[in-house]
C-alpha positions in Angstrom: 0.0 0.0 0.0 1.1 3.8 -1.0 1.4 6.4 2.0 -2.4 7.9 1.2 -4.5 9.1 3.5 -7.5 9.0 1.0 -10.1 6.3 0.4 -11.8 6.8 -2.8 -15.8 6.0 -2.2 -16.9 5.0 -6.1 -20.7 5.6 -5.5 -21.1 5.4 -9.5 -22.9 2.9 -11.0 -21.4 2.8 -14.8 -19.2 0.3 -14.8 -16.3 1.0 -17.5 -16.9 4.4 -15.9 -16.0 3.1 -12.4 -13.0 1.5 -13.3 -11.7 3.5 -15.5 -11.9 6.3 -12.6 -10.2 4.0 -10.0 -7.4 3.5 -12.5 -6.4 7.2 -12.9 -6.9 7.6 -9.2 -5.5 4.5 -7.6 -1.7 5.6 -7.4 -3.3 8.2 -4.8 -5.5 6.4 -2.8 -5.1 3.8 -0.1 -8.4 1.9 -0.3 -11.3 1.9 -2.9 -14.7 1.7 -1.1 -17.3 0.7 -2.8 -20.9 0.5 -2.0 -24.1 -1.3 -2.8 -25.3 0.8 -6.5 -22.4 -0.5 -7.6 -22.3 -3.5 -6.6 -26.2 -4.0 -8.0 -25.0 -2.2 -11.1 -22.1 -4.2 -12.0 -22.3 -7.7 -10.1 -20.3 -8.6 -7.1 -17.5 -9.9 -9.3 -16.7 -5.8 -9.5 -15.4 -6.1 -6.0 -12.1 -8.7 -7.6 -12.3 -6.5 -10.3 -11.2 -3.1 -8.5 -9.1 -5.5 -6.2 -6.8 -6.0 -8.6 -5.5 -2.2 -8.8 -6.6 -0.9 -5.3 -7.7 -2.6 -2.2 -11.3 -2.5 -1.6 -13.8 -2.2 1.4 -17.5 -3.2 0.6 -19.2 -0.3 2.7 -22.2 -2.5 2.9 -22.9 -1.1 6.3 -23.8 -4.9 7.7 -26.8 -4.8 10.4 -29.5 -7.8 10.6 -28.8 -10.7 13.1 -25.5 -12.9 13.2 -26.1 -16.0 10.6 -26.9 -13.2 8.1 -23.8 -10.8 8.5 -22.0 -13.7 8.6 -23.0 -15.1 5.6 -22.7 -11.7 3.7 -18.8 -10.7 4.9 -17.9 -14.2 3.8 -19.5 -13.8 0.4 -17.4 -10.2 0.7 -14.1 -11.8 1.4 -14.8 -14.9 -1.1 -14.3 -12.0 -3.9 -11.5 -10.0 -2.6 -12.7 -7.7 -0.4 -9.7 -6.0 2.4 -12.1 -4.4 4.5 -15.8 -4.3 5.6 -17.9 -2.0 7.4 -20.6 -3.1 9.3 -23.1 -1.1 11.9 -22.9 -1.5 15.8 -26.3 -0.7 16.3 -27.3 -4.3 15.8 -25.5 -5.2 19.5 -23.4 -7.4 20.5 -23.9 -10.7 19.4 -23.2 -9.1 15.8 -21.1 -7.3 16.4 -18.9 -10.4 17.7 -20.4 -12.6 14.8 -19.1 -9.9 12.3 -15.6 -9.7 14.0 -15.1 -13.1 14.2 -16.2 -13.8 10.5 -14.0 -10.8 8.9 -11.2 -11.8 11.0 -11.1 -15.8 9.7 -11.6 -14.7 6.2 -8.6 -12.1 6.6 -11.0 -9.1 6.3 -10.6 -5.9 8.3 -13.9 -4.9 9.9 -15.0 -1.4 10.6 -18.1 0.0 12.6 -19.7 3.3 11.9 -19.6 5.0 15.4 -21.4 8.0 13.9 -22.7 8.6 10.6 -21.3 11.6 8.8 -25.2 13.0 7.4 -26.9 15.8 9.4 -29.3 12.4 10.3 -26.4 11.4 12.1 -26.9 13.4 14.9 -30.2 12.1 15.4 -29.4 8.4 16.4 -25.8 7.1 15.5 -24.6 10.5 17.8 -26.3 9.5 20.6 -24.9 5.9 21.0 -21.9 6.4 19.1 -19.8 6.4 22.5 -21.8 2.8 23.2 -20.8 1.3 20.0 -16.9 2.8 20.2 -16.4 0.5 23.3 -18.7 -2.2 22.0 -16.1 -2.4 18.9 -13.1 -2.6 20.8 -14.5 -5.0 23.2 -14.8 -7.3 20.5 -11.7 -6.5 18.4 -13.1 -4.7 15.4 -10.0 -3.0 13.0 -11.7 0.3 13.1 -14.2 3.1 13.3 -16.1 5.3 10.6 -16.5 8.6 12.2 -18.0 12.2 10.6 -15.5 14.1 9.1 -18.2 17.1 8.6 -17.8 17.7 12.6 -14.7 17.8 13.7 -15.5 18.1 17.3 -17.4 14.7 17.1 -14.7 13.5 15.3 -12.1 14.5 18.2 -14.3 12.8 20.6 -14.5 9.7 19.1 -10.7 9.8 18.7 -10.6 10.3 22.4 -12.7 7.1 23.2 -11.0 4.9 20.5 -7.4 5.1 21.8 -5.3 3.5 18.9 -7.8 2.1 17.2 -8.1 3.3 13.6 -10.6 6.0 11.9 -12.2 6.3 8.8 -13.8 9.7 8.3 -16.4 9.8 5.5 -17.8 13.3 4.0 -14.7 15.3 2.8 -15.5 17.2 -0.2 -18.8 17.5 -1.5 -20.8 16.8 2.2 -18.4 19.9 3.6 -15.4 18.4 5.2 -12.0 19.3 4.8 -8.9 16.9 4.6 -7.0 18.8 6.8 -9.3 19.1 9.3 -10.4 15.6 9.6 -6.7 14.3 10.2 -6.0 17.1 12.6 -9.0 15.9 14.4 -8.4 12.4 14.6 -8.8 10.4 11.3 -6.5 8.2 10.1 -7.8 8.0 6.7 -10.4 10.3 4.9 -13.4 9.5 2.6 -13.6 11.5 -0.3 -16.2 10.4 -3.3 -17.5 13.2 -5.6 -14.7 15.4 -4.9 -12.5 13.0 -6.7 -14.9 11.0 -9.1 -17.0 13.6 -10.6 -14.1 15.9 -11.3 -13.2 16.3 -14.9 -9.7 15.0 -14.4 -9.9 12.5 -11.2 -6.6 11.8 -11.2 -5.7 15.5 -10.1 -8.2 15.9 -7.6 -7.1 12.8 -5.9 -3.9 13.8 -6.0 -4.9 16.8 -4.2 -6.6 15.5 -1.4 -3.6 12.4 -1.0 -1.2 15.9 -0.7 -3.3 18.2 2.0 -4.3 14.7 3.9 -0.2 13.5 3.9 0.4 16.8 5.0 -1.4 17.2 7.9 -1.1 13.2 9.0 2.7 13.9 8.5 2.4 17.3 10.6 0.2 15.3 13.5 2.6 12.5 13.9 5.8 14.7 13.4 7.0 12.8 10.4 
């Protein structure tokens, strides 16, 4: 993997259009994330597709009971998949269920602590301390946490100790790069900002820079 900060969300459902964006912006992104349009779009197969220029995380935002996250992060993993990310709303027998399963099929799990949306702050804020613990309890890889507040962001840095953040919403849902590393994230989510500019490539580029930057700057690199 390249030093990025950025995770490319490809919420596009053309296909050649897909990968032919993840190929111009793949030298500056770490992961691609891809969600379900796409995936309904294009079949599941276009999760070993993209896997074979950029690691991918299905942000299929897992949440029924445990047989059936279980069955979908295996089907996830079967066809290349580095990463998932699940919900922790669903407690904790799924959340274990969903650990345990990503973690025997060599899949990183994440859990969305707080959704970056101003809905967000209607339910996710209010339990999002609840389901930080609830994921390090049970060993999860990481958090998704709202890089469009920063001061939730910091917080949920605070409770997740080490553990490692995702913050979603950079670009077109207001968040900044900068701001989101400063605050905590370890990686940022940017997906119109990069894949409906006219020249991807450039724009990814530019977020990989002020993101590096500023992770750089925080860990005095």
């Amino acid at each position: 993997m390249n030093q990025s900060r950025v995770i490319l969300a490809l919420d596009v459902t053309d296909c050649g259009r897909a990968m032919e964006i993840v190929s111009q912006a793949s030298p500056y992104t770490a992961f691609v994330k891809i969600n379900w349009p796409i995936v309904l779009a294009c079949g599941p197969e276009i999760i070993t597709e993209i896997s074979k220029m950029a690691p991918v995380i299905c942000d299929f935002k897992v949440a029924d009971i445990p047989n059936t996250d279980r069955l979908i992060i295996e089907q996830a993993a079967k066809r290349g998949a580095a990463g998932i990310i699940v919900h922790g709303f669903t407690g904790s027998d799924s959340m274990e269920a969903c650990v345990k399963t990503g973690h025997s099929a060599g899949t990183k799990v994440f859990v969305v602590s707080e959704m970056s949306h101003p809905g967000g702050r209607q339910f996710t804020a209010g339990h999002a301390e609840e389901i930080v613990r609830m994921a390090a309890k049970y060993g999860a890889d990481g958090l998704i946490a709202p890089a469009t507040r920063p001061e939730r962001l910091a917080e949920i840095r605070r409770l997740a100790g080490d553990m490692l953040i995702l913050s979603p919403g950079v670009g077109a849902q207001g968040g900044r790069a900068a701001d989101s590393i400063r605050a905590g994230a370890d990686y940022i989510t940017v997906g119109r900002g990069i894949y409906t500019a006219e020249k991807p490539a450039e724009a990814a580029k530019n977020y990989f820079e002020d993101s590096l930057a500023a992770y750089r700057a925080k860990k005095n690199l």
